[in-house]
N, C-alpha and C positions, 0 to 999 in steps of 0.2 A: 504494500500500500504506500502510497505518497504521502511525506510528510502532511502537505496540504491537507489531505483526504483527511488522514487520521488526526487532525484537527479539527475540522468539518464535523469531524462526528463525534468527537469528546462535547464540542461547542453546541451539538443539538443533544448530546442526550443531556448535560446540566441546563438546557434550557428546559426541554422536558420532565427534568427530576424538580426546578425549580416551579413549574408551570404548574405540577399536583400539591406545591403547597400554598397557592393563592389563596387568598382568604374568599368567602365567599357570604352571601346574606343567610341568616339563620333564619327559617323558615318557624322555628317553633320561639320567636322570642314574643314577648307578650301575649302566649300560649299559655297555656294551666298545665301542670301538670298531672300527675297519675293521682294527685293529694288536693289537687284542685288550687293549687297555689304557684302565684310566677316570683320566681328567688329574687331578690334584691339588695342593696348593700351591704345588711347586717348578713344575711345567709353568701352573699359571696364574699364577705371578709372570713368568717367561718371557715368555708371551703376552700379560701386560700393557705389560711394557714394552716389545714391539717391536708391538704395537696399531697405533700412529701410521704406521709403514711400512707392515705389514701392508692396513691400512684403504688408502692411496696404490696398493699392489697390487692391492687387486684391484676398483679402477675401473678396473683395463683388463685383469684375467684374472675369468672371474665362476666358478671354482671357491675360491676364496679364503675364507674365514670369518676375521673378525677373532676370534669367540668361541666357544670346545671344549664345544659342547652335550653330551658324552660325557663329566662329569664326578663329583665324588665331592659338590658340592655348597659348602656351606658353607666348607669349605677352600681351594677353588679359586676362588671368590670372593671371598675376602679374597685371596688371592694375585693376583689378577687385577686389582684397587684396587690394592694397593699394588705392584706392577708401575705401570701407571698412574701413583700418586702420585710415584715414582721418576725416573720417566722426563722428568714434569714439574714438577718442583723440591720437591714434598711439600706442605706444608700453606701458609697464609699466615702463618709463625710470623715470619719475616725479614722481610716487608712490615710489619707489625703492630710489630715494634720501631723497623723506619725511621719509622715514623710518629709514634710516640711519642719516639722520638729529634728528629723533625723540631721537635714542639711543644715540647717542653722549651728547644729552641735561640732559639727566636722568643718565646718570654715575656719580659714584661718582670722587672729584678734591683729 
């Protein structure tokens, strides 16, 4: 095969691997669901921050969802981030000063 060629075809199959992970519109958001209820910030901050168990469950039960496609949208996705951010220490605001604390300490006086 020609270099070319087999560039050509690296370059369409990561367009193709890239194209199955477009986001797409959720059909069931401001939908009810099985409980009669659509999740919202308090239930997707919840869910974000027990995610990481959740996700561990259910590689070995497969009715499991880490995320409430039955939701109010907008609200329940920031709830669901910052669950998430939570759960995993927030932002890199404390890295970011260790660092700059770091070099302040090792300059020369």
């Amino acid at each position: 095969m020609k270099p070319t060629l087999a560039v050509l075809m690296l370059v369409l199959l990561l367009l193709s691997t890239l194209a199955g992970c477009a986001p797409s519109p959720n059909p069931s958001k401001a939908v009810a669901g099985k409980h009669g209820e659509v999740a919202g910030f308090w239930i997707g901050l919840w869910q974000g921050f027990i995610a990481p168990f959740v996700f561990v469950a259910s590689l070995f039960k497969a009715d499991l969802n880490v995320y409430e496609v039955h939701n109010n949208g907008v609200w329940y996705n920031f709830g669901y981030l910052f669950g998430l951010a939570c759960f995993f220490g927030g932002g890199g605001n404390r890295a970011s000063r260790r660092c700059g604390g770091a070099r302040l300490a090792r300059a020369p006086q």
